[in-house]
GUROLUM-730055 format. One record per residue (C-alpha): residue number from 1; x, y, z. Coordinates in nm, 3 decimals. Example, Ala and Ser with C-alpha at 12.3 -4.5 7.8 and 13.67 -1.06 7.14 Angstrom:
# GUROLUM-730055
r k=1&xx=1.230&yy=-0.450&zz=0.780
r k=2&xx=1.367&yy=-0.106&zz=0.714
# end
This chain:
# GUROLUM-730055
r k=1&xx=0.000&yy=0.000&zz=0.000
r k=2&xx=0.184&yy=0.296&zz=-0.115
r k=3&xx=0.034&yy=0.570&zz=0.105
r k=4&xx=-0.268&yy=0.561&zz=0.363
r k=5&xx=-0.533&yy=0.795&zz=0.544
r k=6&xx=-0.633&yy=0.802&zz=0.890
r k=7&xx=-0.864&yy=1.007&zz=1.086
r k=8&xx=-0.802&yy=0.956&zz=1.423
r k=9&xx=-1.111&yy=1.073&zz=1.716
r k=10&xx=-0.893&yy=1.064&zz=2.011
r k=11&xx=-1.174&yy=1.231&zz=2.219
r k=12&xx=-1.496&yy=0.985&zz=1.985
r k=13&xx=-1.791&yy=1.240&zz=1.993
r k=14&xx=-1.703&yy=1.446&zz=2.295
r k=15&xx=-1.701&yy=1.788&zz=2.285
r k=16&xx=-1.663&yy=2.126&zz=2.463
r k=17&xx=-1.886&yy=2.305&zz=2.246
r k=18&xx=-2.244&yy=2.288&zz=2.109
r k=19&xx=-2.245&yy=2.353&zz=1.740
r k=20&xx=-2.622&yy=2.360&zz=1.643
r k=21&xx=-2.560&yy=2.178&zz=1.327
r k=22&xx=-2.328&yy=1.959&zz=1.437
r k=23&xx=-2.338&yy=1.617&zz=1.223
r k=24&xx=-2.119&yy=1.398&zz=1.452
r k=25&xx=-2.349&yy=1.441&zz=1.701
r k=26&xx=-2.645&yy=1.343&zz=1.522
r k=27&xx=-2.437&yy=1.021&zz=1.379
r k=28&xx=-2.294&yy=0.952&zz=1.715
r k=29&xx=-2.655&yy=0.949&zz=1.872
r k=30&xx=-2.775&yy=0.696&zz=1.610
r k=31&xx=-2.472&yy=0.458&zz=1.751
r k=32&xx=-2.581&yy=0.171&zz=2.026
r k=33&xx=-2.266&yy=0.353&zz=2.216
r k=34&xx=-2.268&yy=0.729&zz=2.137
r k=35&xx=-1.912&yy=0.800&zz=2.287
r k=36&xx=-1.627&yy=0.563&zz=2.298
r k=37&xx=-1.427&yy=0.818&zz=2.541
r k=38&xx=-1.099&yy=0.860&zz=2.503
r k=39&xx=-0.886&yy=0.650&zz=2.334
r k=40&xx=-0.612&yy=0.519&zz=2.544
r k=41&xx=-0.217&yy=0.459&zz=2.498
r k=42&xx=-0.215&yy=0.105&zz=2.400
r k=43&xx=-0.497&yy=0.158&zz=2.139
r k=44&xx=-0.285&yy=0.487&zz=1.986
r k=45&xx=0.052&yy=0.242&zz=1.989
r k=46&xx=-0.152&yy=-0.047&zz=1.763
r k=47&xx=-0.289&yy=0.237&zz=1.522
r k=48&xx=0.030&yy=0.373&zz=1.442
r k=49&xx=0.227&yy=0.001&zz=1.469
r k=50&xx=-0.017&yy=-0.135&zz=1.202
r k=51&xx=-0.064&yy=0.189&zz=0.978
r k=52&xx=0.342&yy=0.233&zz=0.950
r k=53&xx=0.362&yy=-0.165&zz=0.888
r k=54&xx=0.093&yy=-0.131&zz=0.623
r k=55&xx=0.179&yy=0.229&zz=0.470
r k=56&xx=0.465&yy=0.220&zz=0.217
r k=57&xx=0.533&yy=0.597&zz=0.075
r k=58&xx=0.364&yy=0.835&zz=0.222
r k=59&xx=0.121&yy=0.842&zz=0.592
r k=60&xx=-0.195&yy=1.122&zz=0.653
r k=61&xx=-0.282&yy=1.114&zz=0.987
r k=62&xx=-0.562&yy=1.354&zz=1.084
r k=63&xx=-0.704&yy=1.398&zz=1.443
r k=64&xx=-1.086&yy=1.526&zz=1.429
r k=65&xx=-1.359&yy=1.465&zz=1.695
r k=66&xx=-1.592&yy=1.542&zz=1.837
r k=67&xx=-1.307&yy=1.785&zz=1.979
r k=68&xx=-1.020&yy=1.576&zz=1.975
r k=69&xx=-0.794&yy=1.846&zz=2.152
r k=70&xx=-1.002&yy=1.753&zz=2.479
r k=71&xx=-0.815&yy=1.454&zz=2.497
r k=72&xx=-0.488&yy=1.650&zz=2.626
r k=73&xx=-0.151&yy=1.746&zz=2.437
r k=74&xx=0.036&yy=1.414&zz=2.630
r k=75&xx=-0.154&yy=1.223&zz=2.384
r k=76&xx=-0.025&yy=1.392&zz=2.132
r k=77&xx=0.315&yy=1.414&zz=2.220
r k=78&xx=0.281&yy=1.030&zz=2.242
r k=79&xx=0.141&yy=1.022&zz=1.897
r k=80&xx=0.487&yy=1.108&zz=1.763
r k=81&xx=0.675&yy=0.941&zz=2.007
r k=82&xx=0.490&yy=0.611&zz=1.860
r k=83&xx=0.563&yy=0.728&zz=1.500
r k=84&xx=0.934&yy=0.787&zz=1.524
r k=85&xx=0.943&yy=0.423&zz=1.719
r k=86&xx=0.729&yy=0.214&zz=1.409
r k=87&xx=0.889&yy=0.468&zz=1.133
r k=88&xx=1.093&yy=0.140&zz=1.012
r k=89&xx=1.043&yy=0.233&zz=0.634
r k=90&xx=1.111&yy=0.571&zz=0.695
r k=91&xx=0.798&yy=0.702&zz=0.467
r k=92&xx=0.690&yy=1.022&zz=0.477
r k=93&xx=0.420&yy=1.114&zz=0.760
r k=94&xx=0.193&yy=1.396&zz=0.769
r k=95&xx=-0.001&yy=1.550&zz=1.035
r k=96&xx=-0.299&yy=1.719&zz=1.057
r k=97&xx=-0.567&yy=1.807&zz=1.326
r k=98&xx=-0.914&yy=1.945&zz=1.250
r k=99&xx=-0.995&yy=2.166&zz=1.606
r k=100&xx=-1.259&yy=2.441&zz=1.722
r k=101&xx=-0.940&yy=2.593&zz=1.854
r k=102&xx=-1.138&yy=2.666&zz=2.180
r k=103&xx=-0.915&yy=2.536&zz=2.443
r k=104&xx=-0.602&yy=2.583&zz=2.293
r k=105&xx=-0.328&yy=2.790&zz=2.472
r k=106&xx=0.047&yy=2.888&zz=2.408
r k=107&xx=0.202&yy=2.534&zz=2.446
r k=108&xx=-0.062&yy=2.361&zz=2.220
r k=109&xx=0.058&yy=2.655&zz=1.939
r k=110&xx=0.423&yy=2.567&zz=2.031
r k=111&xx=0.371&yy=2.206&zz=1.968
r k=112&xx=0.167&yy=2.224&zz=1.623
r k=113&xx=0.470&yy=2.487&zz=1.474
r k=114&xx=0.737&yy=2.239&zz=1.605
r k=115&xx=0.577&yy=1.894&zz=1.451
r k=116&xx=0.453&yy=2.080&zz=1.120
r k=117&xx=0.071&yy=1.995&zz=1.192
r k=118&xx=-0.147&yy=2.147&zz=0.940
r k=119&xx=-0.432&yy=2.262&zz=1.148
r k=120&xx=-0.809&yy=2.307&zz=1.032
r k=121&xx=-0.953&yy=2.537&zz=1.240
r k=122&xx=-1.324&yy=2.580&zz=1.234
r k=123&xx=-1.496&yy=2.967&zz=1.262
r k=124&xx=-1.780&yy=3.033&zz=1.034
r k=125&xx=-1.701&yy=3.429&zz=0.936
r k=126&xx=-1.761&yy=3.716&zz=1.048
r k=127&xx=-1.873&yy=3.755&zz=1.489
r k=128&xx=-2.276&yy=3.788&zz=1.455
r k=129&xx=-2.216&yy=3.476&zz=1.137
r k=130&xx=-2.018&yy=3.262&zz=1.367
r k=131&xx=-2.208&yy=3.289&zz=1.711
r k=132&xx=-2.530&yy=3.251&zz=1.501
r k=133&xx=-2.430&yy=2.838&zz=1.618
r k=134&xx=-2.128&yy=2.794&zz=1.751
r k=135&xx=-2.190&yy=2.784&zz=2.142
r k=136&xx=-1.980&yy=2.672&zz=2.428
r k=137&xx=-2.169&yy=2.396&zz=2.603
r k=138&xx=-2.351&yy=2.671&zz=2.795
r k=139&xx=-2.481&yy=2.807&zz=2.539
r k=140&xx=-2.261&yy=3.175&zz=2.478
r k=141&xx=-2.075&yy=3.282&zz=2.184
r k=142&xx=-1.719&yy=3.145&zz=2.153
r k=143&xx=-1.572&yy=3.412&zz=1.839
r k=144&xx=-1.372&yy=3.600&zz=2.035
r k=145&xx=-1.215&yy=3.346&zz=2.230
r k=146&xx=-1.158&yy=3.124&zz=1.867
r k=147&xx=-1.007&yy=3.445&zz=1.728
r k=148&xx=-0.755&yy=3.462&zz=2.000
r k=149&xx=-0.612&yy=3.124&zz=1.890
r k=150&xx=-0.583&yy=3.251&zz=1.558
r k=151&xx=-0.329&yy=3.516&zz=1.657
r k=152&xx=-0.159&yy=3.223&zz=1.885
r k=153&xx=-0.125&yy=3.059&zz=1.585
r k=154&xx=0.010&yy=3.363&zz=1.395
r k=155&xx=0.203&yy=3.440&zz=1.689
r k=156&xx=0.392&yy=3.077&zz=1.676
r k=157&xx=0.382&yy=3.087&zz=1.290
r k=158&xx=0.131&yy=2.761&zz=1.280
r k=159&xx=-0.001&yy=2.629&zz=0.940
r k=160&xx=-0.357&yy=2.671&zz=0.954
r k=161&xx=-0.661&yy=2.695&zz=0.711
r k=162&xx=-0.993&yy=2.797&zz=0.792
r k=163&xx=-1.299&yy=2.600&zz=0.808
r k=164&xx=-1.634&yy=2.750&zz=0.707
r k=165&xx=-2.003&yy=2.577&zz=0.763
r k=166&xx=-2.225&yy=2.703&zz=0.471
r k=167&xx=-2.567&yy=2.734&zz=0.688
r k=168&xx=-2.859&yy=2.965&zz=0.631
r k=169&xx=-2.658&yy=3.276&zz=0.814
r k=170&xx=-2.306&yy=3.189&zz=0.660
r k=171&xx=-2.464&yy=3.185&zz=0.301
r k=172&xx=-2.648&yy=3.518&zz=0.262
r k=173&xx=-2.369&yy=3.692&zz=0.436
r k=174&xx=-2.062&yy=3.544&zz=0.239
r k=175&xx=-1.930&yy=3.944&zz=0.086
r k=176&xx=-1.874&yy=4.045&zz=0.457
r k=177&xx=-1.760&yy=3.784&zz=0.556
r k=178&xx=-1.509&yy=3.693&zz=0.285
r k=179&xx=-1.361&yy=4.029&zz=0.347
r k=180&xx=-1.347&yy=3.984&zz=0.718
r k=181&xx=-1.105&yy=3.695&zz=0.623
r k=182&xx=-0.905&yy=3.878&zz=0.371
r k=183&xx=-0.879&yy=4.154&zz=0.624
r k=184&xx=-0.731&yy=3.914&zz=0.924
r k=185&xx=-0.524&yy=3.771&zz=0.654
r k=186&xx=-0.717&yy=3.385&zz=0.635
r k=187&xx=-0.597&yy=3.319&zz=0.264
r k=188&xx=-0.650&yy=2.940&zz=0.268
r k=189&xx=-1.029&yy=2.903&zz=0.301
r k=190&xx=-1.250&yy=2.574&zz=0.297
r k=191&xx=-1.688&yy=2.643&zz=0.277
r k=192&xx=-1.872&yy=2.292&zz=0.384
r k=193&xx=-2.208&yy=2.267&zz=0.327
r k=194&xx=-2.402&yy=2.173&zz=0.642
r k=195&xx=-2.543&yy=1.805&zz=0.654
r k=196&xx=-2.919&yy=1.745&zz=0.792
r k=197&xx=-2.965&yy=1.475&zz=1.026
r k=198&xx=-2.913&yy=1.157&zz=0.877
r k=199&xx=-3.260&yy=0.985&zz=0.782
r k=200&xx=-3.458&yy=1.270&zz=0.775
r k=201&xx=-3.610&yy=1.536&zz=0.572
r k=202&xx=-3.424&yy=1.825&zz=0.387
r k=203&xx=-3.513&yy=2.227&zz=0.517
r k=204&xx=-3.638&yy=2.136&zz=0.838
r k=205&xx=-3.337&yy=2.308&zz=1.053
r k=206&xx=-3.285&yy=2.658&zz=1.182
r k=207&xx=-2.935&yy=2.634&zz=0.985
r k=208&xx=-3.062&yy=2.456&zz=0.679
r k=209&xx=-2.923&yy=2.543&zz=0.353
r k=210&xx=-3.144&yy=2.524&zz=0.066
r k=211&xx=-3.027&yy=2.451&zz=-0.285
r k=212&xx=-3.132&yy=2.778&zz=-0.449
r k=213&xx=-2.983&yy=2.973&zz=-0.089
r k=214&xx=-2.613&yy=2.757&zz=-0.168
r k=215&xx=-2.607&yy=2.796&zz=-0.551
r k=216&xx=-2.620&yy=3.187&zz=-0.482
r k=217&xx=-2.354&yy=3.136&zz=-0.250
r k=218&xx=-2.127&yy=2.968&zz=-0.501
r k=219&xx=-2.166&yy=3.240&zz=-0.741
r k=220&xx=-2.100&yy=3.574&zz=-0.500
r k=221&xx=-1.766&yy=3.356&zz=-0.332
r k=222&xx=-1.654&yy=3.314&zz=-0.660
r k=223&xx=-1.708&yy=3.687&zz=-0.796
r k=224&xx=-1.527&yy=3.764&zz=-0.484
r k=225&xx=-1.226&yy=3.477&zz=-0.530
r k=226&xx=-1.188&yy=3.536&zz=-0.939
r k=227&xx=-1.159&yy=3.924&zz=-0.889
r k=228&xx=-0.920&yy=3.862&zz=-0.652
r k=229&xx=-0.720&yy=3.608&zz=-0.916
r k=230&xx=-0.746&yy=3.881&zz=-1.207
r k=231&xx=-0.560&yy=4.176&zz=-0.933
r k=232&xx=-0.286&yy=3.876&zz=-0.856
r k=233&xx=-0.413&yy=3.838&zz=-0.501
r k=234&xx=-0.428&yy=3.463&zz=-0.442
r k=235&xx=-0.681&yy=3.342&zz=-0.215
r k=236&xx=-0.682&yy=2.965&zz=-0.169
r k=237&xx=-1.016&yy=2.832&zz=-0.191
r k=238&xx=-1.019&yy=2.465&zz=-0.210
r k=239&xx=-1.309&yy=2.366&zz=-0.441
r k=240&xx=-1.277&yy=2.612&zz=-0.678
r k=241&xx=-0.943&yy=2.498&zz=-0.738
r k=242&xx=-1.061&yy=2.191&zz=-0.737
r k=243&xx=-1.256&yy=2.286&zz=-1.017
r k=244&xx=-0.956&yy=2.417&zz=-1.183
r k=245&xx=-0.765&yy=2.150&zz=-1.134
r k=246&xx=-1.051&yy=1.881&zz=-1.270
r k=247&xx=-1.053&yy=2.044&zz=-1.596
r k=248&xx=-0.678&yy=2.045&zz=-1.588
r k=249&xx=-0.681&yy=1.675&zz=-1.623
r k=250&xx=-0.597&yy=1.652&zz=-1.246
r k=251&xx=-0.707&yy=1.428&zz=-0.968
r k=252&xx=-0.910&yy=1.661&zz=-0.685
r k=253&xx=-0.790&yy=1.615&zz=-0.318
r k=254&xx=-1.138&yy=1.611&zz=-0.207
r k=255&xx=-1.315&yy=1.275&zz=-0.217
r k=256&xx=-1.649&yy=1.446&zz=-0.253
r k=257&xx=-1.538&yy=1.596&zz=-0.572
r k=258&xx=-1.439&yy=1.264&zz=-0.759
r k=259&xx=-1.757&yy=1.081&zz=-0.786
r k=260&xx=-1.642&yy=0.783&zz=-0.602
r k=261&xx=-1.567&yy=0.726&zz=-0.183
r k=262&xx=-1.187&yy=0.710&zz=-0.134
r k=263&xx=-0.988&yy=0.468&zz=0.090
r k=264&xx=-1.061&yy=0.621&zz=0.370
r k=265&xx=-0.998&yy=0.487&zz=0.760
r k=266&xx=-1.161&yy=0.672&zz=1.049
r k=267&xx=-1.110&yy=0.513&zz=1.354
r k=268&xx=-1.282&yy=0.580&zz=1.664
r k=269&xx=-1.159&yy=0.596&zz=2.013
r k=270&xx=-1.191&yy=0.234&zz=2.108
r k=271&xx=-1.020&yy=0.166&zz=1.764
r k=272&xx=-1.277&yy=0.029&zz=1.565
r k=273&xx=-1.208&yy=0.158&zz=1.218
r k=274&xx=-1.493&yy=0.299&zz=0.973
r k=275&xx=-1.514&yy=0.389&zz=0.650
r k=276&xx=-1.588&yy=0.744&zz=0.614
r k=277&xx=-1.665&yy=1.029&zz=0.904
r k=278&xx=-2.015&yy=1.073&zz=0.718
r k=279&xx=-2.084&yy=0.712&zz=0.812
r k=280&xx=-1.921&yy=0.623&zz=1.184
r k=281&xx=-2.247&yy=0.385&zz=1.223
r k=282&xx=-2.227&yy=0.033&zz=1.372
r k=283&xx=-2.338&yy=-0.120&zz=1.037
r k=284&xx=-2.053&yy=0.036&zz=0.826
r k=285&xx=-1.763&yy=-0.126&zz=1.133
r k=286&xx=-1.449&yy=-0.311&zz=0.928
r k=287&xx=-1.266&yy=-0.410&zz=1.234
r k=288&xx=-1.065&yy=-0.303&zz=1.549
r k=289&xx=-0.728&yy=-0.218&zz=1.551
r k=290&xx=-0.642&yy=-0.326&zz=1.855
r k=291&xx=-0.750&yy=-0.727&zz=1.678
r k=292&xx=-0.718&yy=-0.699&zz=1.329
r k=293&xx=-0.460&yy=-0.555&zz=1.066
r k=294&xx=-0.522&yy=-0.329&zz=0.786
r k=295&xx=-0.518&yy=-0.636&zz=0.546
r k=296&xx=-0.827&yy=-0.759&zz=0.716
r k=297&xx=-1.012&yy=-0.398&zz=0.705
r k=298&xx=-0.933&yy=-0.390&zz=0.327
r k=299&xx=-1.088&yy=-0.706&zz=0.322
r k=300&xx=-1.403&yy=-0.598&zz=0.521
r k=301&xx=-1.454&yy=-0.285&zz=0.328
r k=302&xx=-1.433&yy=-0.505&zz=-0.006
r k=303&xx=-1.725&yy=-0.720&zz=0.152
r k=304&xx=-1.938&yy=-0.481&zz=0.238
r k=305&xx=-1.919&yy=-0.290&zz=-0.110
r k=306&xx=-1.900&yy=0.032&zz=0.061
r k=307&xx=-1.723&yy=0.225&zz=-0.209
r k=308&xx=-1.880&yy=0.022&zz=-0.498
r k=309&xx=-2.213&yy=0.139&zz=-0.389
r k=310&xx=-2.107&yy=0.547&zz=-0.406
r k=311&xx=-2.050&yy=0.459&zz=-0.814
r k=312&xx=-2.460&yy=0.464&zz=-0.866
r k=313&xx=-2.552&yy=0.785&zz=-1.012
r k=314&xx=-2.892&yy=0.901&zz=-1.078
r k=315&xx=-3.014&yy=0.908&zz=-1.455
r k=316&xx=-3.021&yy=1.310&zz=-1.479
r k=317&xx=-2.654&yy=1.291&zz=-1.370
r k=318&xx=-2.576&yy=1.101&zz=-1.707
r k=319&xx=-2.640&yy=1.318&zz=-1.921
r k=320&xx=-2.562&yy=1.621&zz=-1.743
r k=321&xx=-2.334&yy=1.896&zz=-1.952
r k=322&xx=-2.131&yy=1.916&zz=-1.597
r k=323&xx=-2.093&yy=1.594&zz=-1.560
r k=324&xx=-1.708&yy=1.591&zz=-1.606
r k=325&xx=-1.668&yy=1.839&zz=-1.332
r k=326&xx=-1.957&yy=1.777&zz=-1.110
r k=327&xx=-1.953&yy=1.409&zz=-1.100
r k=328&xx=-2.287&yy=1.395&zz=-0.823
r k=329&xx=-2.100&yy=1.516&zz=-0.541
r k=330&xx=-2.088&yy=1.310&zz=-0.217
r k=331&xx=-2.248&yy=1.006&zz=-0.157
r k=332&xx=-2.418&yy=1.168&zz=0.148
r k=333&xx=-2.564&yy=1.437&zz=0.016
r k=334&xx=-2.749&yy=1.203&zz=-0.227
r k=335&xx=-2.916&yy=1.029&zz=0.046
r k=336&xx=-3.131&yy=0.827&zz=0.098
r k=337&xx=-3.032&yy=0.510&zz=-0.109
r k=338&xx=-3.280&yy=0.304&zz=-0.259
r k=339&xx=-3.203&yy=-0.083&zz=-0.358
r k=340&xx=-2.811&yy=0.025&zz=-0.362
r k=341&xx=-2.895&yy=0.297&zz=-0.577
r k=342&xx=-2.796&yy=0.679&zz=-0.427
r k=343&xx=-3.083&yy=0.978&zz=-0.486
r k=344&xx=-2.993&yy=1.314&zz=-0.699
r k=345&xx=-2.777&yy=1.535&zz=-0.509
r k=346&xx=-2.941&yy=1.793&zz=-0.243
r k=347&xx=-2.707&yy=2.063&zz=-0.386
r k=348&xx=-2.774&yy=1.936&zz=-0.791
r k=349&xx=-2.964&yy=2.275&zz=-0.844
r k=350&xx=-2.709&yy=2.483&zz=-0.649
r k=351&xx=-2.402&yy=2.303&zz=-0.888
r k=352&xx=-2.595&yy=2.359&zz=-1.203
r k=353&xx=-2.647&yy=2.723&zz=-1.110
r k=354&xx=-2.274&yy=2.767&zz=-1.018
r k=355&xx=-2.167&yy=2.594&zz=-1.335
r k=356&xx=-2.389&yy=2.794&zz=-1.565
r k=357&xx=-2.252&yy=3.104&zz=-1.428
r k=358&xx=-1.838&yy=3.058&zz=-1.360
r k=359&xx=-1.792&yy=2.766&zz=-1.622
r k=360&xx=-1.581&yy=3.012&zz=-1.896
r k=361&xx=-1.395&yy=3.151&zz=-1.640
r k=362&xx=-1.277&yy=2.818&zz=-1.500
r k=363&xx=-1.172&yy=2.688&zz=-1.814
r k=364&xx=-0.980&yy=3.045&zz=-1.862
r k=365&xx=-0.825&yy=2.992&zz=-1.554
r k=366&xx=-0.776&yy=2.609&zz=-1.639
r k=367&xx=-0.602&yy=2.750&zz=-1.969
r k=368&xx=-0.410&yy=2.994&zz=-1.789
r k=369&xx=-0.217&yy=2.757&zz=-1.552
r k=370&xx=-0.164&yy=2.498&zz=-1.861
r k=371&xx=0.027&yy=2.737&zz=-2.036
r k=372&xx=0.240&yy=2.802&zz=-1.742
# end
């Protein structure tokens, strides 16, 4: 196996803040156990013993919760510790940790700059955008203490991106806050549209984001991001250069973008391993670390035909003009499945709309970087 992914949830669906939209804990809650704790030291040891046995090239391994910061920076510490000790074949490792930065402090900062994690840190834009949901588990706002790890992180020089829920407030308020971001110097961006609970209907949410509300979205970010490409200001926006890339002949980074799941490995705090974060549900288990090998999860994930499944697409997707670029998005944002086959994307209005408006100008760029 030349390289593998892991997402690691040190902390399993714990959490010290209350994210009204938050999807983990609406999969967690649909688990026979909803939290697994924390993972403890023998568990971390196997999952980096049998992912640096199995690995050949190249090692992601991501920490995301839940929080997964709540777990303590000792664990972390001991993450490398273990990966220096099983490092046999010397492959390249990187680290990453996806974090509502809301407990972090000077030596958490210290420790991401020296290790080289990339960090994900999650605000959603602008202070009345981002308290809109994001409470502490008593229910206040928690911008201003998020923004203060952002200038720990400056202070420390940390790699860091931000992460963005696209929710009812986020959406119609994207020109503000884009420029908020610009202005505090955020130039590598990532917008997720928020999931509904799993099972059941579309629109029903305080946060939901309807198709027509996200496909307007789409278009004003990307006024926003290709004016800034025309003045030579580069703002790093990952699907749009996704986009880019796709019609470059490239592969995307983001498995939502190619049509098809990826190999992916999310293991949970007892070490039980899944086979996407979308889908941490006791029916979709492959096997526990702390038992089993990788071998015997690839084996498991062939059985249950987990990726095999994400290649239905519906009909209209077919014979779509922007099919090559769209692909049907995510498998679970075309739920629910019917007899193994996956419905028409929530978002297929709001991807037509973008791709009727920016199309030329993503080919220009596309055209632009080719002749390079």
């Amino acid at each position: 196996m030349e390289s593998l992914n892991l997402l690691i949830k040190p902390a399993s669906s714990m959490c010290n803040m209350r994210c009204g939209y938050c999807f983990y804990r609406d999969i967690s809650a649909k688990r026979e156990q909803s939290s697994y704790g924390f993972m403890n030291e023998s568990t971390l040891e196997q999952v980096m013993k049998h992912a640096l046995q199995f690995a050949d090239k190249e090692c992601t391994i991501a920490y995301q919760g839940g929080e997964p910061t709540l777990i303590g920076l000792d664990f972390f510490k001991k993450s490398i510790e273990f990966q220096n000790k099983y490092n046999e074949k010397q492959i390249i490792i990187h680290n990453a940790i996806q974090t509502n930065g809301y407990c972090l402090d000077e030596e958490w900062a210290k420790f991401m700059a020296e290790n080289h994690f990339l960090v994900g840190l999650s605000i959603d834009g602008t202070k009345d955008t981002h308290n809109a949901f994001r409470h502490d588990m008593r229910g206040c706002d928690t911008f201003n203490r998020i923004m203060k790890t952002t200038q720990l992180f400056n202070k420390h020089k940390v790699e860091y991106n931000i992460l963005t829920v696209v929710n009812a407030r986020t959406a119609k308020h994207i020109i503000s806050i884009y420029n908020f971001y610009k202005k505090n110097h955020f130039l590598y961006l990532q917008f997720i549209p928020c999931l509904e609970p799993l099972g059941k209907e579309s629109g029903g949410q305080t946060y939901s984001l309807t198709p027509k509300m996200y496909g307007e979205f789409l278009k004003n970010l990307f006024d926003l991001w290709y004016d800034d490409f025309t003045c030579g200001q580069e703002i790093h926006i990952d699907q749009f250069e996704n986009y880019v890339g796709l019609l470059m002949g490239q592969v995307p980074s983001s498995c939502g973008m190619t049509g098809v799941c990826s190999l992916q490995n999310v293991i949970e705090a007892d070490g039980e391993v899944y086979p996407c974060d979308f889908y941490v549900l006791d029916k979709y288990k492959l096997g526990n670390l702390n038992c089993c090998d990788f071998s015997d999860i690839y084996q498991k994930r062939e059985e249950i035909k987990f990726i095999q499944e994400s290649t239905s697409m519906d009909a209209k997707c077919q014979n779509c003009k922007f099919k090559m670029i769209c692909r049907g998005g995510c498998r679970r944002y075309r739920e629910p499945s019917q007899n193994g086959a996956y419905s028409l994307n929530h978002f297929c209005e709001s991807y037509y709309m973008f791709f009727e408006y920016a199309i030329a100008r993503l080919q220009d760029m596309a055209q632009y970087y080719l002749r390079r």
